[in-house]
C-alpha positions, 0 to 999 in steps of 0.5 A: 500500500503506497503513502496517498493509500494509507493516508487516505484509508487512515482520514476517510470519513473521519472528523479531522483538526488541524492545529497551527496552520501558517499558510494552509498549504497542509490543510489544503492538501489533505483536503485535496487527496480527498477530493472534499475536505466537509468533514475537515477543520483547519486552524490557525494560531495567528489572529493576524487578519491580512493571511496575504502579507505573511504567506504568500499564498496564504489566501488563495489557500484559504478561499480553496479549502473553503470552496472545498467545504473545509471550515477554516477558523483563525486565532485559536488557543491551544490551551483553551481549545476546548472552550473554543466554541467554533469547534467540535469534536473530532476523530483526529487532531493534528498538530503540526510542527509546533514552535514553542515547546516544552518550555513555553508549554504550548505542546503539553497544553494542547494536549491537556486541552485537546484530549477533550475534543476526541470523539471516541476513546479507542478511535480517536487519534492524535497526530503531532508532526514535529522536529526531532534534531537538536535542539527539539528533540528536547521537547520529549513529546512523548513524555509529555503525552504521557504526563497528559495521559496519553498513550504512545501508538506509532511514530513514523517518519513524515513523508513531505512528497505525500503531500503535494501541494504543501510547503512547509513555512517557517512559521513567524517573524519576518521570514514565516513564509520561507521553508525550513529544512525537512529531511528524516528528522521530522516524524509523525508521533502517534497517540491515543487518549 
């Protein structure tokens, strides 16, 4: 079974959030290998309303997730997602690469908070797509999954090509839209309530 198999097999006719999109391009990709993206929610951290003068095509991202039917929902706080009365509940959530770890908290936060927002206890999924190179591989995700009582299923090595239409952004300051750098060091941890 090829990557696009798998990935479609694993989201179909799940309810998915995604956490922490840049410029929407990993949203719009998924949304794209399923051809309808009406089960889909994608989030943004960023409360900046002009997507345009921070990501290139932040915008035309946007306007094409929704035209999909995917609900786009900007300003969201990891750590009090689950107050967030614009989402549901969901059969997976991802979070990808986050920028503010172990030290700011962000991680274990959205995993305290987000463990809410799961559908079913058995069924429901957490995905964080994260770094694992120095100085990230600091954060400890899993045991930071583990002190929010999450249980360790999978880690899997983040396949960028799966995803055509995405490209990756730096995230914030005044070089967020340019790429970083992936190569095997960005992974795919896997968790469950």
């Amino acid at each position: 079974m090829d990557t696009h198999e798998s990935k479609e097999l694993r989201f179909s006719n799940k309810q998915i959030l995604v956490v922490g999109e840049g410029d929407f391009s990993f949203s719009l990709s998924l949304a794209k290998a399923f051809g309808s993206a009406t089960n889909f929610t994608a989030t943004s951290l960023d409360i900046r309303e002009n997507l345009g003068r921070n990501y290139n095509n932040g915008k035309e991202n946007v306007v094409e997730l929704e035209r999909l039917g995917c609900t786009v929902v900007r300003g969201v706080n990891v750590h009090s997602i689950t107050s967030d009365n614009r989402l549901a509940r969901y059969d997976v959530i991802l979070f990808y690469c986050p920028h503010a770890g172990k030290l700011h908290g962000v991680v274990g936060g959205f995993m305290k908070s987000a463990k809410e927002m799961m559908k079913e206890e058995d069924v429901g999924e957490f995905h964080i797509i994260h770094i694992t190179m120095h100085p990230f591989n600091k954060w400890d995700i899993k045991t930071l999954a583990e002190e929010e009582g999450l249980r360790f299923i999978n880690q899997m090595k983040f396949d960028k090509w799966a995803f055509p239409s995405y490209s990756n952004k730096n995230g914030n300051g005044s070089n967020c839209d340019n790429s970083f750098p992936i190569g095997s060091a960005v992974v795919t941890f896997i968790f469950k309530k």
